[in-house]
N, C-alpha and C positions, 0 to 999 in steps of 0.2 A: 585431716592433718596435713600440714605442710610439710613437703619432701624437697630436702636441698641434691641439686643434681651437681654433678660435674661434666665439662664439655670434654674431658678425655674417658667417661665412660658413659656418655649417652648413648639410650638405647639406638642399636640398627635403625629404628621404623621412624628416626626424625633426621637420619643423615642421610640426604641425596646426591648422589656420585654413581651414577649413572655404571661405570664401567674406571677400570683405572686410564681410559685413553679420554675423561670427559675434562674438559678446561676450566670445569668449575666443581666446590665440590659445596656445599651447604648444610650448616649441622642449624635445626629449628629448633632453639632454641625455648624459644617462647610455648611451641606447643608442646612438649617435652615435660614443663615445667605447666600447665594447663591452662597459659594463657587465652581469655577467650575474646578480647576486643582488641590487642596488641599482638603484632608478630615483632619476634627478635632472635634473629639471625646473623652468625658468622659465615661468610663466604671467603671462602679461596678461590682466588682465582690465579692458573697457571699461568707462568710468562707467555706475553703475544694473546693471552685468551682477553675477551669481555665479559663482564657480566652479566647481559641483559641485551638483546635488540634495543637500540634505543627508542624510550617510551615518555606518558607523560602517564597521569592518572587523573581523574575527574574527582574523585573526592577522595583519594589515599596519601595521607600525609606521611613524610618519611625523612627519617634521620639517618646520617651514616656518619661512623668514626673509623679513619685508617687504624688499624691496629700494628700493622707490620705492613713494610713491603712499600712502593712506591710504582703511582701511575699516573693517568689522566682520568680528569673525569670530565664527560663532554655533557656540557650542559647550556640548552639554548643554542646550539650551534656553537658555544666557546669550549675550548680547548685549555684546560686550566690541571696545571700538573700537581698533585696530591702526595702525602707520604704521611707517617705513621705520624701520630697525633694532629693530623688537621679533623675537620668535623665538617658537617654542612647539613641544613634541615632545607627539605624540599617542600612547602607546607601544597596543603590541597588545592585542586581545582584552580588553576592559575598558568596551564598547560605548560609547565615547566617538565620540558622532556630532557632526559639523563640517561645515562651509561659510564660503567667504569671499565677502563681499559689497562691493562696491565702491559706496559712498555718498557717493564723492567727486567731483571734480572731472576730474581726472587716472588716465591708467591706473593700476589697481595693478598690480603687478609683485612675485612673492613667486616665490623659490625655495625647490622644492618635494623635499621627499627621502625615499625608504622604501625597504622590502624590497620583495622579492617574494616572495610565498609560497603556495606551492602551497597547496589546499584553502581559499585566501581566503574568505569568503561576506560579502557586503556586505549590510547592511539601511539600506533606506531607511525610516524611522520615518513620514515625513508621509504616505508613499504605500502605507504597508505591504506593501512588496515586498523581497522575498530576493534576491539574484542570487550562482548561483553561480558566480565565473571561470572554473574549468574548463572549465565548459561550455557559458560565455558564456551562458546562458538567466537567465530571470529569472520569478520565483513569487510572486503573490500568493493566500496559503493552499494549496490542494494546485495551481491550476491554473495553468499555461506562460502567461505573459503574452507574446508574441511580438514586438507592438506596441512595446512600453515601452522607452525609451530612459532613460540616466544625466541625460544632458545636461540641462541647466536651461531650455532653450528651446526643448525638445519637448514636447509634450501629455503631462501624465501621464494616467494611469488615469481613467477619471470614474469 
């Protein structure tokens, strides 16, 4: 039987908010509601925070809509400023690497949509590191960086 959810009483165990000092906060959407080949996701993100170390995906297609709130979103090295009802589809494997950056005032808030796809391999460009999902590990050159986290407000690599 189908279960209609609302995003102001989604269970605990699909909202990730680390702490209230985290600069993003993400309610999943999609798995919530038992999406199993689509994730769909609303992030906030706090002023001055990002959303993401900037990445590309090998075969994860992905859609986003500003909901609220105004930023940048750097994509391909461009710097192109966003606000509530723009859109933009980042389709697969075409190493279109992206981040959104909140340079504003106000939360942004942008729902977030894609596949899931097995054998993903995500490259982070600035930090020249591989990560493969599978195996949740992550490689800069041939060696296991174990340390290294996605998130934008962990230490990368020195």
């Amino acid at each position: 039987m189908t279960k209609i959810h609302n995003t102001s009483s989604c269970p605990r165990e699909f909202i990730d908010d680390a702490d209230s000092l985290s600069p993003m906060k993400t309610i999943a959407l999609g798995s919530a509601a038992g999406s199993e080949r689509l994730y769909v996701n609303i992030d906030y993100i706090k002023p001055g925070a990002k959303s993401a170390k900037y990445h590309s995906h090998s075969l994860q297609e992905e859609f986003f809509l500003i909901l609220k709130g105004s930023g940048v979103l750097r994509i391909n090295d461009e710097m192109i400023e966003v606000s509530a009802g723009d859109f933009v589809a980042k389709p697969a494997g075409k190493g279109i690497a992206h981040q959104f950056i909140n340079n504003g005032d106000d939360i942004l808030q942008i729902l977030d949509c894609g596949t899931k796809d097995r054998g993903d391999v995500v490259t982070y460009p600035d930090e020249g590191i591989i990560f493969v999902k599978d195996i949740g590990k992550a490689f800069k050159g041939e060696n296991h960086e174990q340390q290294w986290s996605s998130e934008p407000i962990c230490d990368s690599l020195n």
